[in-house]
C-alpha positions in Angstrom: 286.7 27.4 -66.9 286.6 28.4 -63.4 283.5 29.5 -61.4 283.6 31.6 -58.5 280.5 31.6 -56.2 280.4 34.5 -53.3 278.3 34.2 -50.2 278.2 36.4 -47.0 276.8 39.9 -47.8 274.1 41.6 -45.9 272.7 44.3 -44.3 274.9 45.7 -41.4 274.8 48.7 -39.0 278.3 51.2 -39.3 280.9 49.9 -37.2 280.0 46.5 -37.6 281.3 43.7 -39.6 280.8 40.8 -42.5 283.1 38.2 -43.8 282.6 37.7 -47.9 283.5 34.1 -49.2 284.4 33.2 -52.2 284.0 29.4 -53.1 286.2 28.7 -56.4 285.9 25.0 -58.4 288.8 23.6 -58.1 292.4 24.0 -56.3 293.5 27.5 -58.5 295.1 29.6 -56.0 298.8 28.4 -57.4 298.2 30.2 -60.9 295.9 32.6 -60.0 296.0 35.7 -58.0 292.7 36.6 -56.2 290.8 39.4 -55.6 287.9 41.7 -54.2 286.2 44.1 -56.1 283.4 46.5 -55.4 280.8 48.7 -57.4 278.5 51.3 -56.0 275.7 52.6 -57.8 276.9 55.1 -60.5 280.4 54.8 -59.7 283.4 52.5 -61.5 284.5 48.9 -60.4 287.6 49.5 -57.8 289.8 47.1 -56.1 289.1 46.3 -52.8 291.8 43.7 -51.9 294.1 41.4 -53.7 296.1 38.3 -53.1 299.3 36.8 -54.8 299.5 33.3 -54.9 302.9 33.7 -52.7 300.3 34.7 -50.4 301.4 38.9 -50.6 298.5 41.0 -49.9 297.4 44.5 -51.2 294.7 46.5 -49.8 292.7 50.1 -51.2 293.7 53.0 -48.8 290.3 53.0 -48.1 290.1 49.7 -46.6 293.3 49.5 -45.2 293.2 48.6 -41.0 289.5 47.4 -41.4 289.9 44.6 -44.2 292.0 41.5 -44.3 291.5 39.4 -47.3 292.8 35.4 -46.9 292.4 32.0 -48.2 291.9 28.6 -47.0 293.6 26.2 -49.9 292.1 23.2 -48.4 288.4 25.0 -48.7 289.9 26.5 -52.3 288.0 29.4 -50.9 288.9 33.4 -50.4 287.3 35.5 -47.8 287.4 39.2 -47.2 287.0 40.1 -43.4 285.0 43.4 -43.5 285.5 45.3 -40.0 284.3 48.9 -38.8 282.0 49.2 -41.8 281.0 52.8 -42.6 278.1 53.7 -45.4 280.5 54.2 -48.4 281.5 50.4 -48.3 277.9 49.5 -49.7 278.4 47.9 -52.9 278.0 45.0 -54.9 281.2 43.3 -54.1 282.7 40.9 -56.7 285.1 38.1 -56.6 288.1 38.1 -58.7 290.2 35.5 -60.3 293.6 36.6 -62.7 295.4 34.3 -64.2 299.3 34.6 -63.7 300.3 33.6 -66.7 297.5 35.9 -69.1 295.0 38.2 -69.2 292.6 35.7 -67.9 290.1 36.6 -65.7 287.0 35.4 -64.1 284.2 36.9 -61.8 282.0 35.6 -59.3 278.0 36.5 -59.3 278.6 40.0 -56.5 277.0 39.7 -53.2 275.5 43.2 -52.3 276.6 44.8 -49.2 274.7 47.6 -47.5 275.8 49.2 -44.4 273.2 51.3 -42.9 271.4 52.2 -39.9 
């Protein structure tokens, strides 16, 4: 079982930035590949951000430019730097973890991110 614990979301003006962390429970990121997610009221679950465990990266267009996902292995953590922030990034964003091998997956608690003035 793995448990994925995000921190970091807020309230923020546009054009301003956050950094998301996600805190896993144990040393996962050589079998699984980690993501961020994000859900805004009435609207689906969409990919924000993802990360291979070769360390590859892949990024909505609509993020591209203004968010950088990475890790710190030593931390077993994942953040998601969040830069020029406009309205239609508020969401619930969710931590991701998928399991290389299977469809395994695992999701953090969401940490709500508004971005308003």
């Amino acid at each position: 079982q793995v448990q994925l614990v995000e921190s970091g979301g807020g309230l923020v003006q546009p054009g301003g930035s956050l950094r998301l962390s996600c805190a896993a429970s144990g040393s996962i990121f050589s079998d699984y590949e980690m993501g961020w997610f994000r859900q805004a009221p009435g609207k689906q679950r969409e990919l924000v951000a993802d990360m291979r465990s070769g360390g590859s990266t892949n990024y909505a267009d609509s993020v591209k430019g203004r968010f950088t996902i990475s890790r710190d292995d030593a931390k077993n953590t994942v953040y998601l730097q969040m830069n020029k922030l406009k309205p239609e990034d508020t969401a619930v964003y969710y931590c991701n973890a998928h399991l290389k091998y299977g469809p395994v997956n695992y999701w953090g608690q969401g940490t709500q991110v508004t971005v308003s003035s």
